[in-house]
N, C-alpha and C positions, 0 to 999 in steps of 0.2 A: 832472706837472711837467716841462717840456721843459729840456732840458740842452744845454752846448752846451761844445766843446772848449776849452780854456783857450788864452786868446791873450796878449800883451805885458805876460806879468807881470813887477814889476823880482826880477833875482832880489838886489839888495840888499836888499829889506824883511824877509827870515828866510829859515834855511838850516834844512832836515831831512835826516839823516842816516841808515842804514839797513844792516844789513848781510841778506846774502839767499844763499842754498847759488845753488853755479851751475846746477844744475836749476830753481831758482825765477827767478833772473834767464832764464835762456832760455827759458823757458816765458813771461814777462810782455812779454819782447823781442817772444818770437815775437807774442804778442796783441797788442802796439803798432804792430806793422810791417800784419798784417793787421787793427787797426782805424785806419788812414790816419793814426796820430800821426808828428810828426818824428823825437821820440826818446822814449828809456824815461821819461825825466823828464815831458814833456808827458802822458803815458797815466798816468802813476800820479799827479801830480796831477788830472787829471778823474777816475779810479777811486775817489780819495780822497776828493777831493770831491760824486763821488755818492753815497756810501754815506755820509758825513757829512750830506747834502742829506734823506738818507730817515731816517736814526737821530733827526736833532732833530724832522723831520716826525712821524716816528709819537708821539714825547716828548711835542710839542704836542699830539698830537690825545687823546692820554691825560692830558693835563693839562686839557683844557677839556671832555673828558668827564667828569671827574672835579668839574670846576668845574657843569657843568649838570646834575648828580647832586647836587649841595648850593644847588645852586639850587631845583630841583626837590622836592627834598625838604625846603627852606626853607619854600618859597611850600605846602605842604601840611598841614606841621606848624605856620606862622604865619600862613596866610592875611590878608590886608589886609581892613582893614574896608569893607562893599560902598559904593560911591560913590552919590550923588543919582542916578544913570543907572540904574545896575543896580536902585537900590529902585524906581523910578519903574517897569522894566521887570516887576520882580516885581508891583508892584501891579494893573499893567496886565493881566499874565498872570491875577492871579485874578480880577479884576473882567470877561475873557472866558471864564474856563475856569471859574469860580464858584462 
């Protein structure tokens, strides 16, 4: 998943608030400054927004793992009844194999 630095967001649309020991702010300063953000605010929305980006990503992939595990195990314990194609190809199989 490619990510990309958060640009011209308004900041009228919502406001987050935060408090943080000054060891934790200059620590995250320090990592904004060396990963080329403007300010703390721009790094800790994209830091936010990636680990939000991967938490719903892995949710989903256990959700539709979860969904093709009762699919799976749908179509085995209900099996559909075999179509004209399939009988037609049984019949064929044993009128070769005989």
């Amino acid at each position: 998943m490619k990510t990309t630095k958060p640009t011209n967001y308004d900041l009228k649309d919502a406001r987050f608030d935060t408090r943080l020991s000054k060891e934790q702010k200059i620590h995250f300063e320090r990592a904004a400054n060396l990963g080329g953000f403007r300010n703390l605010t721009d790094f800790v929305v994209f830091a936010v927004n990636e680990k939000a980006n991967e938490i719903i990503s892995k949710h989903e992939q256990i959700l539709q793992s979860k969904q093709d595990q009762e699919l799976f195990f749908n179509a085995l314990t209900n099996p559909p009844a075999p179509n004209e194609a399939l009988l037609k190809a049984v019949s064929d199989y044993k009128e070769l194999n005989g």
